[in-house]
N, C-alpha and C positions, 0 to 999 in steps of 0.2 A: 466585441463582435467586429470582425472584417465589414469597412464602409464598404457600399454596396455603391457609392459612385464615386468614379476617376475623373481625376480633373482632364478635362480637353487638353490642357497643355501640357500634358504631361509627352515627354518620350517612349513611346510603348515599342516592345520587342513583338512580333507578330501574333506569339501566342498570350500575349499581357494586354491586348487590346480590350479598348471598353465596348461589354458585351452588349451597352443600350444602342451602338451605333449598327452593330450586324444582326439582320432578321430574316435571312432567307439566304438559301443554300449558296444561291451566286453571290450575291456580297459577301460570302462567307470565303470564297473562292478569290473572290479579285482583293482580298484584305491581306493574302498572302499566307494565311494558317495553316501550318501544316499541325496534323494529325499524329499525336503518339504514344506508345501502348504506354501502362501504368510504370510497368518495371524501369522503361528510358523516361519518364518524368520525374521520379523519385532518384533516379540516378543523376539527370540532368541539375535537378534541385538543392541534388545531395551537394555535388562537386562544386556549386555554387557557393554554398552555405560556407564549406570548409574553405574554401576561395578566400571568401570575406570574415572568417575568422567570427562566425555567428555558428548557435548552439544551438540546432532543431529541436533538441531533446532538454530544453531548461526546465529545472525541475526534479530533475533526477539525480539522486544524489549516491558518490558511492561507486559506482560504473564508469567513472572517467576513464579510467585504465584498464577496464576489465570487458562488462557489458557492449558498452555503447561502440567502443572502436569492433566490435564483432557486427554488431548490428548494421554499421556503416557498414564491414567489409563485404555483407551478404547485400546490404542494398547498389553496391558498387558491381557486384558479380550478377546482379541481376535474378537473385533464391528467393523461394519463398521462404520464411521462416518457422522456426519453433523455438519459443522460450522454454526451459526445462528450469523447473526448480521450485522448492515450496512456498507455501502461501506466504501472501504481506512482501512479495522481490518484486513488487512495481513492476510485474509482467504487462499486464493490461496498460497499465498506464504510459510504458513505452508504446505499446501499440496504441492507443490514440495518439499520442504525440506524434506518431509516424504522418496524417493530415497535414502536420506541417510542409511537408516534402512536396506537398502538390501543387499544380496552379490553381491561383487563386481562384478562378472559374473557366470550363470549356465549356465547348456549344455541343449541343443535342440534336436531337429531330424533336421538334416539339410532340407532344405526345405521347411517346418511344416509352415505353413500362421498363426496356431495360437500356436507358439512358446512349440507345443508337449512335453512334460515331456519324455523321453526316459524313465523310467520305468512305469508312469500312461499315454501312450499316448490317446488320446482321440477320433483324427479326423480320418475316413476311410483312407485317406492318410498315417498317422503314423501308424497305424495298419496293414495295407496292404504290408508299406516297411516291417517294422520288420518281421514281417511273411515270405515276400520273402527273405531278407538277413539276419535273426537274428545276431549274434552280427557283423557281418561286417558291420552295418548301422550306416550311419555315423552322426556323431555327430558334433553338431557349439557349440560356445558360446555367450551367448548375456549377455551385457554390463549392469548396473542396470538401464543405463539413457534410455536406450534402451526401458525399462518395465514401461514408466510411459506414461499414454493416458489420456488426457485434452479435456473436449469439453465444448463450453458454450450454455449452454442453450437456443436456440430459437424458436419461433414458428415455426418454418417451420422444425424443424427438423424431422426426421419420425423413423418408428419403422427398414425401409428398415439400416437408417444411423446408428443406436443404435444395433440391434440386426444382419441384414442382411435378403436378399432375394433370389428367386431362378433367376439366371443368364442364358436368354433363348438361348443368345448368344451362351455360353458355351454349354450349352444343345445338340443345334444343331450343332455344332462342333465334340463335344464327339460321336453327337446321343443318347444322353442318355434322360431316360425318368426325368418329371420335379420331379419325387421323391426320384432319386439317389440324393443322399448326395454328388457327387461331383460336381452337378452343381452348390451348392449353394455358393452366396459369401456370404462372413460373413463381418459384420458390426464392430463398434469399439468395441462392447463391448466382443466379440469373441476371437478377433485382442488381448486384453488385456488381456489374460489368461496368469495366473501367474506374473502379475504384478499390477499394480494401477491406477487405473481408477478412474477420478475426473470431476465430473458433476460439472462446475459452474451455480450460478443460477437458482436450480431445481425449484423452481414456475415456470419461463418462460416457462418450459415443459409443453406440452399441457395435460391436465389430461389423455387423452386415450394412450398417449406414458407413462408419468407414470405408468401406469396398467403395460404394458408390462416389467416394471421390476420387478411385484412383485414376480414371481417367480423364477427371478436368484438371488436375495436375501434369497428369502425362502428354493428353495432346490438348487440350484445353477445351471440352466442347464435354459437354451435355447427351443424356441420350433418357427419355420419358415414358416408361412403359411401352418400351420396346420398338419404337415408333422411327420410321428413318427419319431423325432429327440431327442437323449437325449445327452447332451456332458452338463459334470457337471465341470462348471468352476470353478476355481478357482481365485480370485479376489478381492482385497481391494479395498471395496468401498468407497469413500471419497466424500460427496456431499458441496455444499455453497450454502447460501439463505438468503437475507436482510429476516428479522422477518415477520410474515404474515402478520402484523397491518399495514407492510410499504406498502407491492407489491402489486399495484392495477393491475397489464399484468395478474396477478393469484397467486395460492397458492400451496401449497404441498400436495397433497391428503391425508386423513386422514390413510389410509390401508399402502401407503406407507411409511409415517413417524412413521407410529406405527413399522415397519420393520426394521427402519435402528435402532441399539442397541444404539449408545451414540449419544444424541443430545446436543452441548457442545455450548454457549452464550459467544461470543466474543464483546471486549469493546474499547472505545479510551482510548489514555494515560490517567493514573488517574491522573499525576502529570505533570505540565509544564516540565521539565528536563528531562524526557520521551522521549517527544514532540518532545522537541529539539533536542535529541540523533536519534530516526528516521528521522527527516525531514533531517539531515548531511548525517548519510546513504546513505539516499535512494537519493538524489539531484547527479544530473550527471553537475558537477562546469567542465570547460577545466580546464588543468592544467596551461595555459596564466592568467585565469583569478585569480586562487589562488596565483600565484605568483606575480600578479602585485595588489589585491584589498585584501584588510583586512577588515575583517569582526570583528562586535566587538559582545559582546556576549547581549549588548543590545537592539540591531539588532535582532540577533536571539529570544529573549524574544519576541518582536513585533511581528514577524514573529509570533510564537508558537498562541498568546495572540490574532490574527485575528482569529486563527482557533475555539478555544475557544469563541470569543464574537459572533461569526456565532452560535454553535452549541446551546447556549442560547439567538439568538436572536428572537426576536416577527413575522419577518421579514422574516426569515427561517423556511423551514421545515425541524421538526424537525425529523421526519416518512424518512425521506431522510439520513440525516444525511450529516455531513461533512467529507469527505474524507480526510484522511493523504496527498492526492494528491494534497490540495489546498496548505499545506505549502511548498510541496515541488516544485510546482512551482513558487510560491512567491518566494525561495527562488534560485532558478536559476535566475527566472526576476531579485531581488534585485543585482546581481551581472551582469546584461545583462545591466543596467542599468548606472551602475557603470563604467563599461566598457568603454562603450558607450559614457561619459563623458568624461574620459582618452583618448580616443581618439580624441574625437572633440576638448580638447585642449593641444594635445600632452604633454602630463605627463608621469611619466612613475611609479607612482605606488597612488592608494587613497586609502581611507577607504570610506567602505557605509555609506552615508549619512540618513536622517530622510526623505530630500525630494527627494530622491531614491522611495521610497517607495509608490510613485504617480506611482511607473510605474510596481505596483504588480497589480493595480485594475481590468488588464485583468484575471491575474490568479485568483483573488478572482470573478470574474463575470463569468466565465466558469465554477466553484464550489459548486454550491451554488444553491438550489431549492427554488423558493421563493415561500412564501403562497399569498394569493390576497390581501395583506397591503403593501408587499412587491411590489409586482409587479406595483401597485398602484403609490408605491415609484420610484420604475426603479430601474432596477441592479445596474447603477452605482453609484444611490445615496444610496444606498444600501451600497456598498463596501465602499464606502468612507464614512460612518458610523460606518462601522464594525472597520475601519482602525481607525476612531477617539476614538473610544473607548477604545479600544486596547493601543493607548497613554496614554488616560485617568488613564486607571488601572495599565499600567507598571509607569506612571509618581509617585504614592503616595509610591513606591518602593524604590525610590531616592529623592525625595524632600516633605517637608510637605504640607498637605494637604489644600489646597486653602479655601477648604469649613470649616474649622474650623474657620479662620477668621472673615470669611464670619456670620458664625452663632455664631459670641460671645456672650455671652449674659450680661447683662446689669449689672455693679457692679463685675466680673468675672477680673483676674487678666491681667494685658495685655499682647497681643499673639505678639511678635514682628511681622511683616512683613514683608518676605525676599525678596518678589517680588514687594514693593512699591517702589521702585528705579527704575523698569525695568516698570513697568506699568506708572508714572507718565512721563519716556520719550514719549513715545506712547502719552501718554494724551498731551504732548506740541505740536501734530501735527506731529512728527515726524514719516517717516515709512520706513518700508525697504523691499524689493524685492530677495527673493530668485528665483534666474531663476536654471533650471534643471542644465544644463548647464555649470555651474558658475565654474572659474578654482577656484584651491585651492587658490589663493594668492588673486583671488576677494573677496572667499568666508571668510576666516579668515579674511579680512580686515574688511565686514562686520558685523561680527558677534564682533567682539572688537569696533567697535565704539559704543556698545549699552550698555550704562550704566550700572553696579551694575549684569550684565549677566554674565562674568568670576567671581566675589567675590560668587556670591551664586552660582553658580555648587563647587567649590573650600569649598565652606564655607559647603557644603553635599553630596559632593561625593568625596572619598580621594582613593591618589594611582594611577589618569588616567593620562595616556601618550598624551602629545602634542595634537598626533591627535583626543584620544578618549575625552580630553577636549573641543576643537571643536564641536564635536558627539555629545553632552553634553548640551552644551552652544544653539547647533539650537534645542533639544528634550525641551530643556526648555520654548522654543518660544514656541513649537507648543503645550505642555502640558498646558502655559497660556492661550491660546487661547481655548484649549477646556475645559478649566474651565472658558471660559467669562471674563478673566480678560483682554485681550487684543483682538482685532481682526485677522483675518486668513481669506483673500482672496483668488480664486484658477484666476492665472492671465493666458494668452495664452500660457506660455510658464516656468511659475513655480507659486511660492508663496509669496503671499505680507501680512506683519503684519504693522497694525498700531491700533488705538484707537479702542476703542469698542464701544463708543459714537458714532465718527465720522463715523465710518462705519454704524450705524443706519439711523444715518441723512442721508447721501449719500444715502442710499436705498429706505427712505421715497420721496426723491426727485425723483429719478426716477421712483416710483411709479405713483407716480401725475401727472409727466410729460405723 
């Protein structure tokens, strides 16, 4: 939180002055403050920032080169804007960050419902005082966080909540007739004067409340149930909206999209390492659980690598998109899981495992739009698709690729086999059970009894510690397995690998049966 006091000694610029020392309209006056509208302080702020090689927007990851240099150019050209692009693109969260842009605090009319400019005041109210107390009117200061109004788009919302209506209550109290200007209350968009106002999801807007902004865009003022009312806001407008080809609840009306000046197409990470850097971010880990579970960064690759095999799967909609939100609950579950293990057999520190990662399938099914192949399929077979693939594509990362072998072709030099050691145990009948479960000293026992599995992690992946050798050594199982070279059961209470064969036959039999 911005300290809320300035040192006396400090050097202040006119409009950085400490707001406890001005309290009335003339000290406000002889302090030297000049007055100015939202779009030239976010400007003024902007060219500052970039001046001094400081980053408004910290936080955001991804948009260095794309997003954010748009976003600057529309607050430099003095637009309002529109984010365009599917959920989990950190739309919103650019526009809060936009806050930063302001000054830290200007002064009001005290009173003032829609935060009065003491020299442009606007409402009968501020007009009225000044006139009766000229410069003894006193003056507040409001805060920048103060000036930012957020509402998300719904149908039900009315032009009464956006703009405001005449209050009859008030009316017959004052006794005033319904055309006086003091009976009206004013709606958010009022309320926001001189600060920043951010419609999430304008499609949802029903089009006839659309309409009703097109003229505080256009000249900047207001008009209430028909009433001659003119008060000319002041106001950064900032809207979001998935693309029109996604939102089937409605669309952006054409009059008003033509209105807002910069319409700027936001994207997901281009690069997995992106990916990976917001899902950290943005994940709320306890501090318990970072100090007792280690996370290895091949973990995180999977993590990233699900989100990705969704946004290209057959299975997903694509018109939907997939949310930054699904890794990063993955990426809390993978640690809730871990946990959870550490507990159940009192340990007192693990690393996430591969079969951890059974216990993302809720967050990857809460995520995720399915098209009617998909649905066909069922979410969860769905997820645990997504998830095998994701092994799939992280596994040719660290060990050769299975299907080379597979397609040697005839007279072609020979491809050694790293994993005909580890497949032909399997093949003698042999199988092994990973339960969720499992403590560390089960699980390493197991994983060392299986032939030729520690020489190939060792023999292509150099430089892992103890436990990421482990990590390793089960990513290997389950990377055979979804190359078909071994089998991969899902049993009541974890995962069983054995033959590929025998697991056919076993299935053919209960088939028949």
């Amino acid at each position: 939180m911005y300290s809320m006091i300035m040192k006396k000694t400090e050097k202040r610029e006119p409009n950085n002055m400490n707001y406890q020392d001005i309290k009335t309209l003339g000290e406000l006056k002889k302090s030297g403050y000049k007055s100015k509208s939202i779009k030239e302080e976010l400007r003024d702020n902007l060219i500052k920032s970039i001046k001094e090689r400081k980053n408004p927007f910290e936080g955001i990851y991804g948009y260095d080169d794309t997003v954010i240099p748009d976003v600057e150019r529309a607050i430099l050209a003095q637009h309002n804007i529109l984010l365009l692009g599917l959920r989990g693109q950190a739309k919103t969260r650019i526009a809060r960050l936009m806050v930063n842009l302001l000054d830290e605090y200007i002064p009001f009319i005290s009173g003032s419902e829609i935060c009065d400019d003491p020299f442009k005041p606007i409402s009968i109210y501020a007009r009225n005082i000044i006139e009766e107390l000229g410069d003894e009117t006193p003056i507040s200061w409001q805060h920048r966080d103060g000036r930012y109004t957020e509402k998300l788009a719904t149908p039900d919302v009315t032009v009464a909540d956006l703009i405001g209506d005449v209050d009859p209550i008030k009316a017959a109290a004052l006794k005033m007739a319904y055309s006086d200007e003091r009976v009206l209350h004013y709606g958010l968009i009022p309320r926001s004067h001189r600060g920043i106002f951010v419609i999430n999801e304008l499609p949802d807007l029903q089009p006839r409340i659309q309409v009703s902004l097109f003229n505080i865009l256009q000249e900047g003022d207001i008009q209430i149930r028909g009433f001659k009312l003119r008060l000319p806001l002041d106001i950064q407008f900032f809207f979001t909206a998935n693309p029109e080809d996604y939102t089937n609840r409605g669309s952006i009306v054409t009059p008003l999209k033509d209105r807002i000046e910069s319409q700027i197409l936001t994207h997901y990470p281009k690069t997995a390492d992106i990916g990976m850097s917001i899902t950290k971010n943005e994940s709320n880990i306890h501090q318990t659980q970072t100090a007792q579970i280690k996370m290895s960064h091949l973990a995180e690759e999977l993590v990233e690598q699900v989100a990705i095999e969704a946004r290209n799967s057959e299975y997903v909609d694509s018109k939907s998109g997939v949310s930054a939100r699904l890794t990063i609950s993955a990426f809390e579950s993978l640690y809730a899981s871990a946990e959870r293990r550490l507990l159940i057999n009192g340990e007192t520190s693990t690393m996430i495992r591969i079969s951890d990662f059974w216990g993302i399938l809720p967050a990857i099914t809460g995520k995720i739009e399915l098209v009617y192949e998909g649905e066909q399929e069922g979410p969860a077979n769905v997820s645990k698709l997504l998830l095998g693939k994701a092994i799939r594509t992280v596994f040719k990362k660290y060990f050769p690729d299975p299907e080379i072998g597979k397609k040697k072709k005839k007279g072609a030099e020979s491809i050694p086999n790293d994993y005909e050691v580890i497949a032909s145990y399997f093949g003698q009948g042999n199988s092994v059970d990973i339960i969720h479960d499992l403590s560390q000293k089960e699980y390493e026992k197991l994983l060392w009894a299986i032939p030729g599995l520690k020489d190939c992690v060792n023999k292509n992946v150099k430089g892992l510690t103890k436990e990421e050798g482990f990590l390793f050594m089960e990513f290997l199982l389950h990377g055979l397995s979804e190359y078909s070279l071994i089998s991969r059961n899902t049993l009541e209470r974890g995962l069983g690998f054995g033959d590929l064969l025998s697991s056919y036959m076993s299935l053919d039999f209960e088939n028949e049966n």
